[in-house]
C-alpha positions as CSV (number, residue, x, y, z in Angstrom):
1,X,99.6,115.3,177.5
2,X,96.8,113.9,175.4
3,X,94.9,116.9,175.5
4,X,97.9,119.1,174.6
5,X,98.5,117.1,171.3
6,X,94.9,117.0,170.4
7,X,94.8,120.8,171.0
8,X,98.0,121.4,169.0
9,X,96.5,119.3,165.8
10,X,93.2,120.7,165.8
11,X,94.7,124.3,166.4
12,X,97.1,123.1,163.3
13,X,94.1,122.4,161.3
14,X,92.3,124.9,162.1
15,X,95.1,127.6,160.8
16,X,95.5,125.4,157.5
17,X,91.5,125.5,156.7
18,X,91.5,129.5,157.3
19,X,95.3,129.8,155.4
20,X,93.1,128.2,152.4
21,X,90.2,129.9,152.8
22,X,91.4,132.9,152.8
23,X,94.0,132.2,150.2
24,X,91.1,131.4,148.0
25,X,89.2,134.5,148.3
26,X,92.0,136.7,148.0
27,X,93.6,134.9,144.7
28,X,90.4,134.8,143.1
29,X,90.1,138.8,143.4
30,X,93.7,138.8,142.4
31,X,92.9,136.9,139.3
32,X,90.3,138.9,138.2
33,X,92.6,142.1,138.9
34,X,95.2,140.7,136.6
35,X,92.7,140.4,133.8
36,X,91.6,144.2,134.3
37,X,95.2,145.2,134.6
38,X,95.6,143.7,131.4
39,X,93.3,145.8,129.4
40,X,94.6,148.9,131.5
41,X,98.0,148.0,130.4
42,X,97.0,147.1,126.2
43,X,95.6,150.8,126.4
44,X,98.2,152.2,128.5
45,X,100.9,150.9,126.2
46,X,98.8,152.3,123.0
47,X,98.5,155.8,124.2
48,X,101.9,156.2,125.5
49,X,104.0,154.3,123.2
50,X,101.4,154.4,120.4
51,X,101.5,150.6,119.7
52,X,99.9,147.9,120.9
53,X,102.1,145.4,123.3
54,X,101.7,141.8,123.2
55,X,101.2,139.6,126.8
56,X,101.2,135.8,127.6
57,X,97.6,136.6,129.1
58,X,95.9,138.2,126.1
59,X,93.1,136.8,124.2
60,X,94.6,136.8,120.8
61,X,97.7,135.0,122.4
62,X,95.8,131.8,123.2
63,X,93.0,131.7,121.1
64,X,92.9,130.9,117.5
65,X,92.2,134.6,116.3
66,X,94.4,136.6,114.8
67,X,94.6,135.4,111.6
68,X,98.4,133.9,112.6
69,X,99.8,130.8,111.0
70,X,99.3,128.3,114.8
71,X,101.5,126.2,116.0
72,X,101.3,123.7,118.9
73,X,103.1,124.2,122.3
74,X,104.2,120.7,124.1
75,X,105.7,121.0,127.9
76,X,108.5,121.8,127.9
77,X,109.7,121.9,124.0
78,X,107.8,124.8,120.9
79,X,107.0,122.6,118.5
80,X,107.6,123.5,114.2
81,X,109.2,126.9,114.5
82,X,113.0,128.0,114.4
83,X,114.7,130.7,115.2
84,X,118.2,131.5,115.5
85,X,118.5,133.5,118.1
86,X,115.9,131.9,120.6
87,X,116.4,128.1,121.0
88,X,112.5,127.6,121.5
89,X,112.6,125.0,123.9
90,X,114.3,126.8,126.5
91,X,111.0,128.8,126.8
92,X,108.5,127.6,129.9
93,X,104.9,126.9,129.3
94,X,104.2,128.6,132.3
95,X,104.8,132.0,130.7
96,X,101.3,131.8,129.1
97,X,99.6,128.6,131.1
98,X,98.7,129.4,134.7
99,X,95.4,128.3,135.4
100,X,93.5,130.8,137.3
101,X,89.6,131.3,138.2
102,X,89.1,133.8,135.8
103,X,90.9,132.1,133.4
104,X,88.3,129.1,133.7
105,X,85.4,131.4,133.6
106,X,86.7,133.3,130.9
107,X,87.5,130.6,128.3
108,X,90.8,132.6,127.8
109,X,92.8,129.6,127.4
110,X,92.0,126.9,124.2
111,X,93.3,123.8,124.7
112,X,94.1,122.3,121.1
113,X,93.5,119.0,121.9
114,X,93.2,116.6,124.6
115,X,95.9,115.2,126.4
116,X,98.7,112.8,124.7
117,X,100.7,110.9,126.7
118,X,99.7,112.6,129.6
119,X,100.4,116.3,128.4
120,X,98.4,118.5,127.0
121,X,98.8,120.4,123.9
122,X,98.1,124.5,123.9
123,X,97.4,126.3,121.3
124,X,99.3,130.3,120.4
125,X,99.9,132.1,117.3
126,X,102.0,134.5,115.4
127,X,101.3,137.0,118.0
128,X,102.9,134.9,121.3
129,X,105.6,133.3,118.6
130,X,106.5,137.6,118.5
131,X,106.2,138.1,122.1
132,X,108.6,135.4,122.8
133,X,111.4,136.3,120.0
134,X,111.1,140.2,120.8
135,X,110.1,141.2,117.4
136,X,107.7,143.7,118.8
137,X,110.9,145.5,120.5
138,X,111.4,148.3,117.5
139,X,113.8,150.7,119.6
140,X,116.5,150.1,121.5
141,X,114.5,152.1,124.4
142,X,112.8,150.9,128.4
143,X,109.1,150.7,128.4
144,X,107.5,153.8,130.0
145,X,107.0,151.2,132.9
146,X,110.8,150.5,133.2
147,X,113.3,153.1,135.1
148,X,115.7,155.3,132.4
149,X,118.6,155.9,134.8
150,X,122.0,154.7,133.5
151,X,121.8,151.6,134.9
152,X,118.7,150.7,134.1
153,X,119.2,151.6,130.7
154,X,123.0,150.2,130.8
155,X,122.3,147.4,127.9
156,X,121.5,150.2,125.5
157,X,125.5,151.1,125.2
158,X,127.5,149.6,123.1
159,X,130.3,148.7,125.5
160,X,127.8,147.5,127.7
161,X,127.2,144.0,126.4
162,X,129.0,142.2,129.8
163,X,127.5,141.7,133.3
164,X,128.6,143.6,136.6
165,X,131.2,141.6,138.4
166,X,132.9,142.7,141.6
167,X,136.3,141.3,141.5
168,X,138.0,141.3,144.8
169,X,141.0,139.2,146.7
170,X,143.9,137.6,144.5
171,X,145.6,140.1,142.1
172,X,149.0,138.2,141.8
173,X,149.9,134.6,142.3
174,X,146.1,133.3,141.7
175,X,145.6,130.3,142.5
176,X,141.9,129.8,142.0
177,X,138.9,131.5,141.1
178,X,135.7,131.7,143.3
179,X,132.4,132.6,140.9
180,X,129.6,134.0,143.0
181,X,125.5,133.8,142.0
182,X,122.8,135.6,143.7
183,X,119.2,134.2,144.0
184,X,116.0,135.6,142.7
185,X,115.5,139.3,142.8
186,X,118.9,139.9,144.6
187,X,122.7,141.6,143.7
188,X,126.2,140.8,143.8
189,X,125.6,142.9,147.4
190,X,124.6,139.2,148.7
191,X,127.7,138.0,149.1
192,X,130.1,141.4,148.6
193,X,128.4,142.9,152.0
194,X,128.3,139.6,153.8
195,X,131.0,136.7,152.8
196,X,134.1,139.3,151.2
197,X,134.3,140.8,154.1
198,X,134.8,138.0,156.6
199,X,137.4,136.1,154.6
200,X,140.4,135.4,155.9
201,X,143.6,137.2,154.7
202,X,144.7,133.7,153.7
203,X,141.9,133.3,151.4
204,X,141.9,136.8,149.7
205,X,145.7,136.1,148.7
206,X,144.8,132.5,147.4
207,X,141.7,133.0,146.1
208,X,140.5,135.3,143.1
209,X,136.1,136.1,144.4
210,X,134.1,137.2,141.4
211,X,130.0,138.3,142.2
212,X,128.1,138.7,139.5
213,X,124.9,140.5,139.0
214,X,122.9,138.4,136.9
215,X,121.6,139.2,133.4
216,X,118.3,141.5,134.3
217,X,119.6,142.5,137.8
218,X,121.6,144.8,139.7
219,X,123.7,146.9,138.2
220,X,123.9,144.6,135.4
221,X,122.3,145.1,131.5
222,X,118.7,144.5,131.4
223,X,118.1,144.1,127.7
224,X,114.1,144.3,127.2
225,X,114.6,141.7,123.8
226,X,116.1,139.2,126.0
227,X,113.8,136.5,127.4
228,X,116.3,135.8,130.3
229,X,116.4,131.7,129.5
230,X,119.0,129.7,131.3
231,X,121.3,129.5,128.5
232,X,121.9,133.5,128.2
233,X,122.4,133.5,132.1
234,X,125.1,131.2,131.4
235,X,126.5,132.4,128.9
236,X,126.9,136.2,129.8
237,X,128.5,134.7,133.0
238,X,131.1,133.1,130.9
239,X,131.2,135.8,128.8
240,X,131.9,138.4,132.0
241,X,133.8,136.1,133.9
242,X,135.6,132.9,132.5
243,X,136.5,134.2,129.4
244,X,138.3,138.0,130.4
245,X,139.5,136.6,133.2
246,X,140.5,133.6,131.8
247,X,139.7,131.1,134.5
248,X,140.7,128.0,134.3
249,X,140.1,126.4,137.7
250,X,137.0,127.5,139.6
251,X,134.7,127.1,142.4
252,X,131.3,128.1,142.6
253,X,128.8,129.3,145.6
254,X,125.1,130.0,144.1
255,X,121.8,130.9,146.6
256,X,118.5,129.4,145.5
257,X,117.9,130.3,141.7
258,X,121.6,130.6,141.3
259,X,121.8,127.3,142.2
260,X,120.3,126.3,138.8
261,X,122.6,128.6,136.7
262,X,125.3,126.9,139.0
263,X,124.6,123.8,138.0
264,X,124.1,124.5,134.1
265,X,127.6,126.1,134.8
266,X,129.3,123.1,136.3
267,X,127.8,120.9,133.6
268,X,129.2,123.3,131.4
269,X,133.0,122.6,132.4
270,X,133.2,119.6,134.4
271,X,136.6,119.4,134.6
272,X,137.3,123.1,135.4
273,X,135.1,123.1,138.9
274,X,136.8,122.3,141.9
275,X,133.9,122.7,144.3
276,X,129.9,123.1,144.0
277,X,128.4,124.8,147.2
278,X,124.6,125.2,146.7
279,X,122.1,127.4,148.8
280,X,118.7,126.6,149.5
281,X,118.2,124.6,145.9
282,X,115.0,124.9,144.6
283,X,114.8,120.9,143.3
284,X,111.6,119.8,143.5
285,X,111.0,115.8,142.2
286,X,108.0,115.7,139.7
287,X,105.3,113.6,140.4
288,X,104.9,110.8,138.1
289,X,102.1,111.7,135.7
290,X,103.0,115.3,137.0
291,X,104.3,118.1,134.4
292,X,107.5,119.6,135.7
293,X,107.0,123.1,135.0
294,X,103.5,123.1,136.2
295,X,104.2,121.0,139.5
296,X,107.5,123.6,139.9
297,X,105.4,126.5,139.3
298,X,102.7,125.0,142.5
299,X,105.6,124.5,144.8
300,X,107.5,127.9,144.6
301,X,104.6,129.7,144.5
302,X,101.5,128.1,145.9
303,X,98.8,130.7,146.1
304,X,98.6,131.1,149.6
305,X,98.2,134.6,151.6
306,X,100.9,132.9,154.3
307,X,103.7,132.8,154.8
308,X,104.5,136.4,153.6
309,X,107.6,134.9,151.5
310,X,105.4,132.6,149.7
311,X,102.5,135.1,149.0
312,X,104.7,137.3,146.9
313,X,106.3,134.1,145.5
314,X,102.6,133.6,144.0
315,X,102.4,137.4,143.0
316,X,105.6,137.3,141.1
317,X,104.8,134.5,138.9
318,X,101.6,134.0,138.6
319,X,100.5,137.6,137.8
320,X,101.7,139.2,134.5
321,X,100.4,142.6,135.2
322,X,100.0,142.6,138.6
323,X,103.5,142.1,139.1
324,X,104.5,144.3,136.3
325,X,102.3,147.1,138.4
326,X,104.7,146.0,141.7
327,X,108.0,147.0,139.5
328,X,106.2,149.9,138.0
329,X,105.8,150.9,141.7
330,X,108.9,150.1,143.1
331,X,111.6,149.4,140.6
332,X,111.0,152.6,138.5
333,X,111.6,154.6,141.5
334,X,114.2,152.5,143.2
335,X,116.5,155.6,143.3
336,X,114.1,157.2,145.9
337,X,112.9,154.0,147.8
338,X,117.2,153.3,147.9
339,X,117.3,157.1,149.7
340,X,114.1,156.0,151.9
341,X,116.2,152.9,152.7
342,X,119.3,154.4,153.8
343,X,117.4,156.8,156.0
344,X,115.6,154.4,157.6
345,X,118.1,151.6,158.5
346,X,121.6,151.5,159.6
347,X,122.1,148.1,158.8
348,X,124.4,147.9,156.3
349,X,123.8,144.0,155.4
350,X,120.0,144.8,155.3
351,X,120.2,147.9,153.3
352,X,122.3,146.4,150.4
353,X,119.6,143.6,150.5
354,X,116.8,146.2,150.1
355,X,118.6,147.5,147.0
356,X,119.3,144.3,145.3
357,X,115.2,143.9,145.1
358,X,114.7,147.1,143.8
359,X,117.2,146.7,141.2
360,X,115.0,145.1,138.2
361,X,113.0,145.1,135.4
362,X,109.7,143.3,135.3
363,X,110.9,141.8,132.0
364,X,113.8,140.2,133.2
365,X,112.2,139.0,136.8
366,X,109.2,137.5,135.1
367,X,111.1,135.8,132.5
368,X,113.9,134.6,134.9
369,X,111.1,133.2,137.2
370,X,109.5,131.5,134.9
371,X,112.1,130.3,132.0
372,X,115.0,129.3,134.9
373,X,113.0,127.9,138.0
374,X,109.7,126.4,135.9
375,X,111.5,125.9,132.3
376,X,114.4,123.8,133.7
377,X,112.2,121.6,136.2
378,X,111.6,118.9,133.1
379,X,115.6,119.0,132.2
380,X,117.2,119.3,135.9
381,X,117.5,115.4,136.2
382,X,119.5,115.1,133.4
383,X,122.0,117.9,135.0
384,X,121.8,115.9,138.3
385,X,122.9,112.2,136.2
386,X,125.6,114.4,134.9
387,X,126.6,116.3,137.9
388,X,126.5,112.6,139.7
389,X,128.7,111.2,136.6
390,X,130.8,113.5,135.2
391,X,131.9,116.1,138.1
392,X,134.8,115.0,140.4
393,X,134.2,117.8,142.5
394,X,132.9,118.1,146.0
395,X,129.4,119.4,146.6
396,X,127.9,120.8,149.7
397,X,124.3,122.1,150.0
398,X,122.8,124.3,152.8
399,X,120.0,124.6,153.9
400,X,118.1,126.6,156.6
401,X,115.5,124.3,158.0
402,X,113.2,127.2,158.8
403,X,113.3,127.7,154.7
404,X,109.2,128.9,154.5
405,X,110.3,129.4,150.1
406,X,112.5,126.9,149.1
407,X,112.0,124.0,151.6
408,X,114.4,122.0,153.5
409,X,113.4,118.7,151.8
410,X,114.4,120.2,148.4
411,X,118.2,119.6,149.5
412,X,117.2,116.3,151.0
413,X,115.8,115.4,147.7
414,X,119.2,116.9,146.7
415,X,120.9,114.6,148.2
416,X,119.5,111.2,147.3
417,X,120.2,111.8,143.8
418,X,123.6,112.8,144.5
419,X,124.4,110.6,147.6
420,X,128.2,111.9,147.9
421,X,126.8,115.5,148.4
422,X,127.4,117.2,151.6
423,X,124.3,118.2,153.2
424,X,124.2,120.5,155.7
425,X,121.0,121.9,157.6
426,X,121.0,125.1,159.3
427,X,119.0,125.5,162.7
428,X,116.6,128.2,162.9
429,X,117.5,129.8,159.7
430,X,115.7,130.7,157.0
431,X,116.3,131.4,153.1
432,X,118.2,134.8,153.7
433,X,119.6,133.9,156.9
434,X,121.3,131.5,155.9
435,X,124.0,133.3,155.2
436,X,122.7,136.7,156.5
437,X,123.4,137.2,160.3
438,X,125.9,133.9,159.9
439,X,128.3,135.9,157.6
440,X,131.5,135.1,159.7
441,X,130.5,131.3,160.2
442,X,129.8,131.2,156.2
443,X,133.0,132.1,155.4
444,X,134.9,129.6,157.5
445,X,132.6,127.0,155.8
446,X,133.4,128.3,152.6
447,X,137.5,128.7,153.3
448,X,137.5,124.5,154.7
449,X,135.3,123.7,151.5
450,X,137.7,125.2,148.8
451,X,140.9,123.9,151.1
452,X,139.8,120.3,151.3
453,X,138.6,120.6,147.5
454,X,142.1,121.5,146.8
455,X,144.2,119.7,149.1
C-alpha cells in the first residue's frame, strides 16, 4: 500500500515537473510570437485601413516616446486624467502589464518608479490614454479583422443600441422576473437550449425568464469604441431588460464571468433581488502584499499547456495579437465554421455551445477578460461586504468539483465571506457540465430556489 502511494506521488510529480517544463518552452515561443504578430498587425492595419492602430503591447504605449503629455497608472485606479465617457478606473492594468519573457528581454515595459506601498507605478502616454477612450475609432465601421454580417455589425444601427434578450414563459399575470447571464465567450443559447426547456409548466406561467447576450457577444451589439468595463455590461443589461420590461422584482442565475456582472447587478438593486444563484464564481482571495488584478490574471490563466481549458485561458488574455489572430480565424468566419458545426454534430445542446464561442469580436473578448475578471479583482470585496450586508436574498453557488478553470475552492472562498450562502458541489462535473448534460436536474434546483425565495 506503501509502494502504491509512493508511486502515485512521484508519478504526480513527475507530470507537474514536465506540465512546467513544457509550459515554459511553449509560452516563451508564444511570447515572442505575440511580439512578431504585433509588428505584422501595426503594418497590416496601415496598409489596409491606411492608419496606424494603437495596442497595449506597443513600444510607444509604455515607453516614454511619443512626445505625449505622461501620466502615471496605479493598480487598479488612472491616475490625473478625466474623461466623461470612460470612468478611468474601471480600466485593468492588465490590459497593457503582463509580464512575459520577451517582454523582460525587450525592455518593452518602463517602470516609472519603484514600488510605493507595495505597487508599482507604470508609465503610458497620450497614445494608450487614446487606445483606451477610442479616439482612434474615426468610422463607425468593424476592423478588417472583425466579421461584417449583420450581426456582427448590429451596433452600427441606430435602433440597435439594446442587447439581445430571449424573453420566454410569463406573458400575463407575471409574478417575477428571472434575468439570465452567460459566462465568458458564450450566448443566451446557455441557458435557452438547456434550462427553458426543462422548466416546469408551473414555472413558465409564474415566472417571466429573460437571457441576455452580453454586450460584445452573441447576437448582441459589439461596439468597437466600447472597452466592455463592468459598468457598461451592467448597464446595457438594465437598459435591455429592467427598464422596457419594467422589472421590479427579480431573480438572477449567472455562470462564471456572469457571476461578476451578477453581483454588480444585485448590488445595483438590493431590494429588488429575490434570489442570487452563482455558477462556478471566479472569486479568487488576493494574497496579502499581492495585486489583485495581477494575482487574478495568474489564477484564470496560468500559462500552462494543461489542462486544455486553462491553455486557452492563458491564450485569451495574455496574448493581444495572438488571440486577435484566433478570432481573425474563427470569429470572422463563424458563419461557415456554424455550417461545419451543424454538419458534424447532432447535438443540439453542443451545437448551440459551439456558436456561442464563435460569436465575438476580439475587442470585446479581450476587454471583457481583462476589465471584468482582472479589473474587478481589487473592488469584489467591497461587493461581497455589501452583498453580506445589504441583500436579504438567498444565495446558492454551484460548483462542479472537477472545475479544471474556475476551481472549486473559489466558491468555498465564496462562502466564508458570505457564510449564509448555499453552497453546493457538483460530483464529476466540470465548468460546462455543470449545467450541461444536468439540464433537467438544474431546473428543479432552480424552480425550489425561486419557490423558497418567494414563499
Amino acid at each position: 500500500m506503501a509502494a502504491g502511494e509512493s508511486f502515485k506521488v512521484g508519478a504526480t510529480m513527475a507530470a507537474t515537473f514536465l506540465n512546467q517544463f513544457f509550459s515554459f518552452i511553449v509560452f516563451t515561443i508564444l511570447d515572442f510570437l505575440d511580439v512578431l504578430l504585433c509588428y505584422v498587425y501595426k503594418l497590416s492595419d496601415f496598409f489596409i485601413e491606411a492608419e496606424w492602430k494603437s495596442c497595449y503591447c506597443s513600444k510607444s504605449a509604455a515607453d516614454g516616446g511619443g512626445g505625449g503629455g505622461q501620466i502615471l497608472v496605479a493598480e487598479p485606479k488612472v491616475v490625473g486624467m478625466t474623461c466623461t465617457k470612460l470612468r478611468m478606473e474601471e480600466i485593468s492594468d492588465t490590459l497593457y502589464t503582463r509580464p512575459s519573457v520577451a517582454s523582460e528581454i525587450s525592455k518593452k515595459r518602463l517602470i516609472a518608479g519603484r514600488k510605493s506601498a507595495g505597487r508599482p507605478l507604470f508609465t503610458i502616454n497620450s497614445t494608450t490614454v487614446d487606445s483606451l477612450i477610442g479616439r482612434h475609432q474615426k468610422l463607425p465601421v468593424p476592423r478588417w479583422s472583425d466579421c461584417d454580417c449583420n450581426t456582427c455589425t448590429s451596433w452600427i444601427g441606430a435602433t440597435k443600441e439594446t442587447l439581445f434578450v430571449m424573453t420566454d414563459g410569463a406573458r400575463e399575470n407575471v409574478q417575477e422576473d428571472v434575468v439570465f447571464i452567460h459566462g465568458f465567450i458564450s450566448s443566451s443559447a446557455f441557458w435557452t437550449e438547456t434550462v427553458y426547456p426543462n422548466l416546469s409548466r408551473w414555472a413558465k406561467l409564474r415566472y417571466r425568464l429573460h437571457a441576455v447576450d452580453l454586450l460584445g457577444f452573441g447576437r448582441s451589439p459589439k461596439p468597437t469604441d466600447s472597452m466592455y468595463t463592468l459598468r457598461e455590461h451592467v448597464e446595457m443589461i438594465e437598459k435591455s431588460v429592467l427598464d422596457p420590461y419594467r422589472v421590479k422584482n427579480f431573480h438572477i442565475v449567472a455562470h462564471s464571468l456572469g457571476c461578476i456582472i451578477a453581483m454588480a447587478l444585485a448590488v445595483r438593486h438590493p431590494a429588488a433581488v429575490k434570489s442570487l444563484t452563482l455558477l462556478a464564481p471566479p472569486y479568487f482571495p488576493t494574497p496579502k502584499g499581492e495585486i489583485a488584478t495581477q494575482y487574478t490574471m495568474r489564477r484564470v490563466a496560468p500559462r500552462r499547456v494543461w489542462p486544455v481549458i486553462a491553455f486557452g485561458a492563458s491564450m485569451a488574455c495574455w496574448y493581444e495579437h495572438i488571440s486577435r489572430t484566433i478570432c481573425l480565424l474563427i470569429c470572422k468566419n463563424h458563419r461557415a465554421w456554424e455550417f461545419l458545426a451543424k454538419l458534424l454534430t447532432r447535438n443540439r445542446i453542443r451545437l448551440y455551445v459551439m456558436e456561442g464561442f464563435f460569436l465575438h469580436t476580439h475587442n470585446s473578448a479581450w476587454h471583457t477578460l481583462h476589465n471584468v475578471i482582472c479589473g474587478t479583482a481589487g473592488k469584489i470585496e467591497g461587493y461581497l461586504d455589501k452583498i453580506k450586508n445589504r441583500l436579504k436574498c438567498d444565495i446558492t453557488i454551484f460548483h462542479g468539483k472537477n472545475d479544471e478553470l474556475i476551481p472549486v475552492e473559489c466558491s468555498h472562498s465564496l462562502k466564508a465571506r458570505i457564510p449564509r450562502a448555499n453552497l453546493k458541489v457538483v460530483e464529476k462535473k466540470d465548468h460546462i457540465t455543470i449545467v450541461v448534460g444536468r439540464q433537467k436536474a438544474f431546473a428543479r434546483e432552480l424552480e425550489a430556489i425561486w419557490k423558497n425565495a418567494t414563499s
